[in-house]
C-alpha positions in Angstrom: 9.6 -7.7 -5.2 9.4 -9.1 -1.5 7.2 -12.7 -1.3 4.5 -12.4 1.5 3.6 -16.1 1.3 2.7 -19.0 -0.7 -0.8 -20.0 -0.2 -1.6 -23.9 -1.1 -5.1 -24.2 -2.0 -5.8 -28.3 -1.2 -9.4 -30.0 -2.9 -9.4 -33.2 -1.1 -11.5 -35.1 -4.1 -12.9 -38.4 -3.8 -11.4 -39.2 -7.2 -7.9 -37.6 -6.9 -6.5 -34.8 -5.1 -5.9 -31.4 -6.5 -3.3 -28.5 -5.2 -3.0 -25.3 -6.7 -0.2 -23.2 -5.4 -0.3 -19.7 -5.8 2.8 -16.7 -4.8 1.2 -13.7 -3.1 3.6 -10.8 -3.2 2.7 -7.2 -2.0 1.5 -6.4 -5.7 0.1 -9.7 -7.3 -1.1 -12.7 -6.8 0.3 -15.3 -9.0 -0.5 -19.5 -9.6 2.7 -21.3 -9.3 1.7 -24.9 -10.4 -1.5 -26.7 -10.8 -0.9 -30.4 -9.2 -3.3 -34.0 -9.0 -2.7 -37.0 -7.7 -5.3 -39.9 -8.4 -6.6 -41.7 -5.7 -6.9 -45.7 -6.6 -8.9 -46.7 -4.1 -10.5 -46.0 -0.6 -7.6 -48.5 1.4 -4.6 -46.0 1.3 -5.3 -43.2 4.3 -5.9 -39.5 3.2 -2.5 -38.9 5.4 -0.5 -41.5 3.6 -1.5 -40.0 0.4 -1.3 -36.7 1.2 2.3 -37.6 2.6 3.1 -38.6 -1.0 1.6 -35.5 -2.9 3.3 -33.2 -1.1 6.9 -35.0 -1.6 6.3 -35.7 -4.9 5.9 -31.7 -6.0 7.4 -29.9 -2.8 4.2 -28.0 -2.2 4.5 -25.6 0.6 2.5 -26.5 4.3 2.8 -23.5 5.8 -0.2 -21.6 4.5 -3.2 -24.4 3.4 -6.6 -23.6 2.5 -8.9 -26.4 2.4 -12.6 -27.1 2.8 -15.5 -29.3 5.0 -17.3 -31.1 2.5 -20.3 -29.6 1.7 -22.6 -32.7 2.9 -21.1 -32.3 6.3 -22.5 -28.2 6.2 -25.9 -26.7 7.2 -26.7 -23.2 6.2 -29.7 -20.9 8.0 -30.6 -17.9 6.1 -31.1 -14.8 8.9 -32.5 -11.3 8.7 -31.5 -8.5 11.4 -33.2 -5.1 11.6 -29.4 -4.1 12.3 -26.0 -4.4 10.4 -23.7 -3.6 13.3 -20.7 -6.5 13.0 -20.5 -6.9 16.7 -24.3 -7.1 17.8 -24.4 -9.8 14.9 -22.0 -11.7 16.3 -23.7 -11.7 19.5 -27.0 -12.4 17.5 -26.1 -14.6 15.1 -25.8 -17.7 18.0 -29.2 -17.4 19.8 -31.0 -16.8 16.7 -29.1 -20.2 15.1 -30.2 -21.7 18.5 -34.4 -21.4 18.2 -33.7 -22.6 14.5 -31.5 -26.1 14.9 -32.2 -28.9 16.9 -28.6 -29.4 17.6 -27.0 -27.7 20.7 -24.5 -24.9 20.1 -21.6 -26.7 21.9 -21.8 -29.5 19.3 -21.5 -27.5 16.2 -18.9 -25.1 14.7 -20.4 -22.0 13.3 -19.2 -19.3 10.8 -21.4 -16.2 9.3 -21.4 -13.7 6.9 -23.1 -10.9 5.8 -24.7 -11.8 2.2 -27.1 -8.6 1.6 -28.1 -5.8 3.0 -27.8 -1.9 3.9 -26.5 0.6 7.0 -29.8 -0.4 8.8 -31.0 -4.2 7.8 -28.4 -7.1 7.4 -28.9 -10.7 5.6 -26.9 -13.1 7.2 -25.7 -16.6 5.9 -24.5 -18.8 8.6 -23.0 -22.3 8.2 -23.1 -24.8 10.5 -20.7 -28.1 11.5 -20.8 -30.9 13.1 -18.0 -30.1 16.1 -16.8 -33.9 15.7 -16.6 -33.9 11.9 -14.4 -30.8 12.0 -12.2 -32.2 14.5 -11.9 -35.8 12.7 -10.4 -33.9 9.3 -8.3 -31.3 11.1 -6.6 -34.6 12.8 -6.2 -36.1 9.5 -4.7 -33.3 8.1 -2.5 -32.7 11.0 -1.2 -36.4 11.3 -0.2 -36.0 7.4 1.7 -32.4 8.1 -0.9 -30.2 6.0 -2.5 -28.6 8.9 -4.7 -26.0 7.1 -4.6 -22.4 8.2 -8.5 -21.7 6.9 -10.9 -24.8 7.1 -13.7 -23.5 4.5 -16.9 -24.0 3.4 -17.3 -26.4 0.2 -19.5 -24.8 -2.1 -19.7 -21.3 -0.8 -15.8 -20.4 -1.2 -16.6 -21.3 -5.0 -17.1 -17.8 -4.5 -13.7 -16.9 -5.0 -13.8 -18.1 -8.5 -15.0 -14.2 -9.2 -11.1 -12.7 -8.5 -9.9 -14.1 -11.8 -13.0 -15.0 -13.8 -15.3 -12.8 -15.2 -18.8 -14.1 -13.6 -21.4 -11.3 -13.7 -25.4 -11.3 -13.1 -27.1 -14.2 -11.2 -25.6 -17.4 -11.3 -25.4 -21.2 -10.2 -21.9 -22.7 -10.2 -22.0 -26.3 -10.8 -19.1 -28.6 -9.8 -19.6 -32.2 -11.1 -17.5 -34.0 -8.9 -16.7 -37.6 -8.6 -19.0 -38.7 -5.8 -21.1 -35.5 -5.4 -21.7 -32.3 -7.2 -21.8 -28.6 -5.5 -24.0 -26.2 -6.4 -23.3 -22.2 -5.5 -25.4 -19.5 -6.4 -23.7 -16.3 -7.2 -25.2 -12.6 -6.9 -23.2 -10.1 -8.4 -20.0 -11.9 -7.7 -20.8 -12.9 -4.2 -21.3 -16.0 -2.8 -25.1 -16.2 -1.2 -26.2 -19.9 -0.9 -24.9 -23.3 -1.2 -25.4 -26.9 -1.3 -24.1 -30.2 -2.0 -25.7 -33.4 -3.2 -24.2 -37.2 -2.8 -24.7 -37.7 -6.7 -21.8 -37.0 -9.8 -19.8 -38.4 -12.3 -19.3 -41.9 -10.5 -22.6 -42.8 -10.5 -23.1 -42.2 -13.9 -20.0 -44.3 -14.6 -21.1 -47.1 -12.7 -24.8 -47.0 -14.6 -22.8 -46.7 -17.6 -21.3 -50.2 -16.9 -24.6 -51.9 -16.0 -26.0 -50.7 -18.9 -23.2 -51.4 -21.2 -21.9 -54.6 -19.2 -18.2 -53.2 -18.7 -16.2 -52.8 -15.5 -15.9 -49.5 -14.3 -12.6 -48.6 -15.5 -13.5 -49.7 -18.8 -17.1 -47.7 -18.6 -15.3 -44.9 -17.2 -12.9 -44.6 -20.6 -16.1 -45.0 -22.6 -17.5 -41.8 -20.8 -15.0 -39.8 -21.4 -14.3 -40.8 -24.8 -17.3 -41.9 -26.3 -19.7 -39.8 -23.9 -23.3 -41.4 -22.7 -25.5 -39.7 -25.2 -26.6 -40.9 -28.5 -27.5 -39.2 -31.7 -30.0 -37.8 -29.2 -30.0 -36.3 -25.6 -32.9 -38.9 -25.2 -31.1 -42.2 -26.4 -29.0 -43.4 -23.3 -29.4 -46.5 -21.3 -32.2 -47.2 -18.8 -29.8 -47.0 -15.8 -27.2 -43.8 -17.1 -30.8 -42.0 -18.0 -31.6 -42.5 -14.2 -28.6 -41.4 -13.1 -28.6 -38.3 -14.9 -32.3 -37.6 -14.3 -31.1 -38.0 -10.7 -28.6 -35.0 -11.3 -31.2 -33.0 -13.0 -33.9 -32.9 -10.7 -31.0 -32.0 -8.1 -30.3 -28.9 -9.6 -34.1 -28.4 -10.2 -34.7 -28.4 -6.6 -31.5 -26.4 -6.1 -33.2 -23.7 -7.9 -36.3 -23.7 -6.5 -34.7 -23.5 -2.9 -32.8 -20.5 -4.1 -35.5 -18.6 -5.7 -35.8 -16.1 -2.4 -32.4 -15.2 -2.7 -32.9 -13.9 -6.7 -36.2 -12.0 -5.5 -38.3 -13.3 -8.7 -35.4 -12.6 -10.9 -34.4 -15.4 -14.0 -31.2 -17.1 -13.6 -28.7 -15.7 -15.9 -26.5 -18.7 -17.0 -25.8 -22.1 -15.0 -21.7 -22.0 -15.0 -20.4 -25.9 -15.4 -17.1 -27.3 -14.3 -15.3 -30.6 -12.5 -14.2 -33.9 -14.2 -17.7 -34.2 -14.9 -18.3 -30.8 -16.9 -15.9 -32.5 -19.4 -18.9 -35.1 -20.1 -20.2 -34.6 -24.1 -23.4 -32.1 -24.1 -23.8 -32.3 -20.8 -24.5 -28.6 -20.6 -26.8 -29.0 -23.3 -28.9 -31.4 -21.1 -29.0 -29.3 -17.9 -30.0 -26.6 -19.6 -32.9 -28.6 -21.2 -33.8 -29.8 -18.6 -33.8 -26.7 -15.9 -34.7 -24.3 -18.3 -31.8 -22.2 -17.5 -29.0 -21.5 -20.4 -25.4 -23.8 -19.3 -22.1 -23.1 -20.1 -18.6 -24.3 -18.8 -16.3 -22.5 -17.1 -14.5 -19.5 -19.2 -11.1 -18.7 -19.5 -9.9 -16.5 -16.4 -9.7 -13.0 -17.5 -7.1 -11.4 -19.6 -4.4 -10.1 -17.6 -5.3 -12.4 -14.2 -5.1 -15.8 -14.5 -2.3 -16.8 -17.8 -0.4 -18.8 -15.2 -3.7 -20.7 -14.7 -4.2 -21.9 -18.1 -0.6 -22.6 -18.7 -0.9 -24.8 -15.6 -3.6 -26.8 -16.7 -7.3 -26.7 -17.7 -9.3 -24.3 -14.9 -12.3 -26.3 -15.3 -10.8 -29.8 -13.8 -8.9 -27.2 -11.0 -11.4 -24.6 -10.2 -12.7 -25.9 -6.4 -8.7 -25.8 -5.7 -8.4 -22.7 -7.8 -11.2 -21.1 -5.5 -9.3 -22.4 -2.2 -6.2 -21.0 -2.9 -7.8 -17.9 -4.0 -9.5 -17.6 -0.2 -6.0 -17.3 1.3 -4.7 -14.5 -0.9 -5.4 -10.7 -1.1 -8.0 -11.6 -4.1 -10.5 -13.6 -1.5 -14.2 -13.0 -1.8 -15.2 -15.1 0.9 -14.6 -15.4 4.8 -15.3 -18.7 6.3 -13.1 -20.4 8.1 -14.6 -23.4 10.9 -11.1 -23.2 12.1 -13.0 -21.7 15.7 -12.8 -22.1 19.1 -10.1 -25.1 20.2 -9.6 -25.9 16.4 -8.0 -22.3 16.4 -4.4 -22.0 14.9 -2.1 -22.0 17.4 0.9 -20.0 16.8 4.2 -21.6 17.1 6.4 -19.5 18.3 9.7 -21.3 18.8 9.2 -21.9 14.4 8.3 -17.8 14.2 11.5 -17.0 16.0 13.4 -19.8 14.1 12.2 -18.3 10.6 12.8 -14.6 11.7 15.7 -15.1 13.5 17.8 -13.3 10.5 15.0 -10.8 10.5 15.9 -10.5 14.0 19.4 -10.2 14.0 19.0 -7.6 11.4 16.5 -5.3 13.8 19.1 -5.8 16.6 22.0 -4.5 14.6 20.2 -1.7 13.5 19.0 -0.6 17.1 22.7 -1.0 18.0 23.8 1.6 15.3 20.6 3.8 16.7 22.1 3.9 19.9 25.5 4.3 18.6 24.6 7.0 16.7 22.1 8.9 19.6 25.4 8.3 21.8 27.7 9.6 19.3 25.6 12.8 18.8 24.9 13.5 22.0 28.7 13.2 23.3 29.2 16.0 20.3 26.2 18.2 21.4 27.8 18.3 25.2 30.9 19.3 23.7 30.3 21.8 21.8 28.0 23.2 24.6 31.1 23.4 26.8 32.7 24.8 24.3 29.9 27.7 23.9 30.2 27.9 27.9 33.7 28.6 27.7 33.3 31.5 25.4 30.4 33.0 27.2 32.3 33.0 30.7 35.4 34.7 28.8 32.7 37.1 27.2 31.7 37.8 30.8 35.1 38.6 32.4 36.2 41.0 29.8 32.6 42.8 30.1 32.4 42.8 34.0 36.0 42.0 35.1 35.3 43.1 38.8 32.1 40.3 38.9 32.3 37.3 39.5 31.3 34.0 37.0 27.6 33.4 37.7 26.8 29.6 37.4 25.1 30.3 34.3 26.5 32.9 31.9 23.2 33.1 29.6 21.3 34.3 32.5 23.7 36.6 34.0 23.8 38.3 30.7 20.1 38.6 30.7 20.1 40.2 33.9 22.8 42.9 32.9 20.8 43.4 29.7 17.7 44.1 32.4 19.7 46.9 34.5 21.1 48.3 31.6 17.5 49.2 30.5 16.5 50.1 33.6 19.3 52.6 33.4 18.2 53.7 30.2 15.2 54.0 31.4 16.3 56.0 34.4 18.7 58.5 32.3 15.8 59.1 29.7 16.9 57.5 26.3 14.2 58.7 23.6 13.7 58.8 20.3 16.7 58.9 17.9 18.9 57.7 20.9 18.2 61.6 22.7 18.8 61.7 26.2 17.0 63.7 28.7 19.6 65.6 29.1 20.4 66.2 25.4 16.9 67.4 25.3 17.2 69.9 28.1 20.3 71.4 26.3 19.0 71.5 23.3 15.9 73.3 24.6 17.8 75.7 27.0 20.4 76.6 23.8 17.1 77.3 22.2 15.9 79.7 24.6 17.0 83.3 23.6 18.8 85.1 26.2 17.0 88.2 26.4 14.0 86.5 26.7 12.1 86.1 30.2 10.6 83.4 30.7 10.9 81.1 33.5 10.4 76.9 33.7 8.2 75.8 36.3 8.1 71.9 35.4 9.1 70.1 33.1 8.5 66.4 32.4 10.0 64.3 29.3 8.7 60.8 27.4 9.5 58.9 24.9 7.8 60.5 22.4 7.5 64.4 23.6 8.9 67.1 26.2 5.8 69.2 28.1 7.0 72.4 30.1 5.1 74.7 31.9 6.4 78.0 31.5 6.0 81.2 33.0 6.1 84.9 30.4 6.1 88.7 30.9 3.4 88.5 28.0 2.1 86.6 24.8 5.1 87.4 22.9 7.4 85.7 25.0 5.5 82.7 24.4 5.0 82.9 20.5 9.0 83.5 20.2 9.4 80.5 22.3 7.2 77.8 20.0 9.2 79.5 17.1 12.4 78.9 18.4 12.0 75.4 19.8 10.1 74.8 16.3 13.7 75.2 14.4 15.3 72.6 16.0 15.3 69.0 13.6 14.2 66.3 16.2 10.9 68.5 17.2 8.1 67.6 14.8 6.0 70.2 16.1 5.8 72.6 19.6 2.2 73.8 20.7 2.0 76.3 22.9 -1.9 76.1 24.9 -3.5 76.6 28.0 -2.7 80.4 28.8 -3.5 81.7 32.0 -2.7 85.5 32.6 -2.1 86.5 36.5 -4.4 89.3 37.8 -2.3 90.8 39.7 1.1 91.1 38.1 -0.6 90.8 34.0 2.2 87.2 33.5 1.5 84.6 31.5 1.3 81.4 32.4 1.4 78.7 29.7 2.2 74.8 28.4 4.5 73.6 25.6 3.9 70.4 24.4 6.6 69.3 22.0 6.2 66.3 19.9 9.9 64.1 18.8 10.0 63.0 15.3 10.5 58.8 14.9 14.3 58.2 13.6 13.1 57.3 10.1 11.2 60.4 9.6 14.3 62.9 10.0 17.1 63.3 6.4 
């Protein structure tokens, strides 16, 4: 099965980075390895480090998918009384521009279509600071992992839906390190997000002040002790503010959100990130939002195998959603990758990669001409060929005539005065001549009978006569004779004039020539 591309999906967390490769081929889409490298500390560069992940497990650069974090993002909700694509795009811009108080040439913007029908369109557009994309695309760049799509952080969580079963209404929650995402789904579509500066590192760090440990030690305890007592109301003074701090987060997530779900209840809050891995955390969101929580499920059966063999979905789901968004499976669209930030094609590194493609379509246009060569040096000679037996055709038909230039339409004007000839000597039915007809009629004519032809006149199809008679006999002995004969279907004898002065008849035969397949 021929490989399209391998798409690199690249989270670029605050606590380590994540990479999920995946092998699109014209039939499936397919995870190839699930990869993270910590990040110790905020002195090494992103480019340095990135430098090191990819040499460390040869992930591919050509085809990245990466994301703007979602505190860097503004998102306007906009309603149009139209759903055409291109008078949105032209839209979209000036309505952004009564509704921001930036100016358009300092943002990059991105839109799609979240709701709707053929006359009414609900548009989410996404704004960025023009600077902040630019800073990250020159990181990326200067460690050679250039993305192709520069998404949306939050909103591509969207993607999530291709290989996990996500139904109804729902908030996705990604407890990151140093903030946690929030995306509310729709039917398995991506219609709001945000993105708070709070998660799993500040609960570590009020775990330590509470607790009187350094943060590597406070963050073991989290994980494998948890924060909660025998209660979810028994934690220290500063880990209970931190996580009150997350709660009323997601509280005012949903209440910002509650125009998108039209008065409808949330369906399930859907937990994952390093910090989904925290002991009853879902149990505490959910008591405190009111909402039921559960963690991330298993991808469905038959679409994401590789993933769990790979490792655990719920730690790699933003990267799992990024590579997703460059594959055939994508659910979302962004991409702040606009504008001079475009992809430019290189075209010298095209050619370089296709060259054997190349060489392969020259070869074959070679053989094409061969081959259109080839046959059309055959068709010419067998042509002459054919024009050599027509000319000999000619000379022993018409010796005494010359060669015309083209044989094929000499013959077709022989062909014409040889019908005209026909024509001229009277060729009728069942290949009868005029003049076989005139015998035949005047061999029918009994001697001893006067009569006398005045005209006579012959077609294709019948012989009329007008005939001059002594009396009426003369002409009923006639019709009977000329009746006999096989090729006459019929003879009818009308129109008699009788001459006042001698007592003659005067009178018209009309005889009618059977059609060839009529006669034994």
């Amino acid at each position: 099965m021929p490989v399209l591309r391998n798409v690199l999906g690249l989270d670029l967390g605050s606590h380590s980075l994540k990479a999920v490769e995946f092998r699109q081929s014209l039939r499936s889409c397919e995870a190839v390895q699930l990869r993270s490298l910590p990040r110790p500390d905020s002195s090494t560069a992103l480019p340095e480090l990135l430098q090191r992940f990819v040499q460390l497990h040869r992930l591919p650069t050509d085809q990245i998918v990466t994301a703007l974090p979602g505190d860097q993002l503004s998102s306007r909700r906009l309603s149009f009384p139209f759903a055409e694509r291109r008078r949105l795009a032209a839209a979209v811009p000036f309505a952004l521009e009564d509704q921001m108080p930036f100016e358009l040439e300092d943002v990059v913007m991105d839109w799609s279509v979240v709701a709707g029908d053929r006359s009414h369109a609900e548009v989410l557009a996404v704004i960025a600071p023009r600077g902040e994309v630019s800073a990250l695309l020159e990181e990326l760049d200067g460690a050679g992992c250039a993305p192709r799509t520069l998404e949306a952080e939050g909103l591509v969580l969207g993607n999530l839906c291709a290989v996990f079963d996500l139904p109804g209404r729902r908030l996705l929650v990604d407890l990151g390190h140093r903030k946690t995402s929030f995306c509310l789904l729709v039917d398995e579509q991506a219609v709001a997000a945000r993105s708070v500066p709070v998660g799993g590192a500040a609960i570590t760090e009020a775990l330590a002040a509470d607790r009187g440990l350094s943060l590597a030690d406070a963050e073991r305890a989290k994980c494998e002790e948890g924060v909660f007592g025998s209660s979810l109301d028994q934690v220290g003074p500063q880990t209970g503010k931190a996580l009150d701090r997350i709660a009323r987060e997601l509280v005012r997530t949903l209440g910002s959100i509650e125009e998108w779900l039209g008065g409808a209840p949330l369906d399930e809050l859907t937990l994952f990130g390093g910090g989904a891995l925290l002991d009853r955390i879902d149990t505490f969101l959910a008591d405190r939002s009111g909402v039921p929580a559960a963690r991330l499920p298993l991808p469905r059966e038959g679409h994401g195998n590789d993933l769990v063999a790979g490792g655990p979905p719920i730690l790699y789901a933003p990267a799992i959603a990024l590579g997703l968004r460059g594959t055939a499976r994508a659910r979302t669209a962004m991409n702040f990758r606009q504008d001079e930030f475009a992809v430019r094609m290189d075209v010298g590194r095209v050619l370089h990669e296709f060259r054997q493609t190349a060489w392969l379509a020259a070869a074959v246009v070679a053989l094409a001409l061969f081959a259109f060569g080839t046959g059309t040096f055959l068709d010419a000679r067998q042509a002459a060929a054919i024009e050599q037996r027509a000319e000999k055709l000619w000379i022993e038909a018409f010796a005494n005539d010359p060669v015309p230039h083209s044989v094929a339409t000499g013959l077709r004007e022989k062909i014409g005065e040889a019908r005209e000839r026909a024509d001229f000597l009277g060729v009728y039915r069942g290949n009868l001549s005029a003049l076989d007809l005139l015998v035949e009629i005047s061999k029918r004519v009994p001697q001893n009978l006067d009569i006398a032809l005045e005209d006579i006149s012959i077609d294709r199809q019948s012989v009329r006569m007008r005939v001059k008679a002594k009396n009426f006999e003369a002409a009923d002995r006639l019709g009977a004779e000329l009746q006999s004969f096989e090729p006459f279907a019929s003879t009818k004898i009308g129109s008699i004039e009788t001459d006042s002065r001698t007592g003659s008849k005067r009178f018209s035969v009309t005889i009618s020539l059977k059609p060839p397949e009529a006669r034994p």
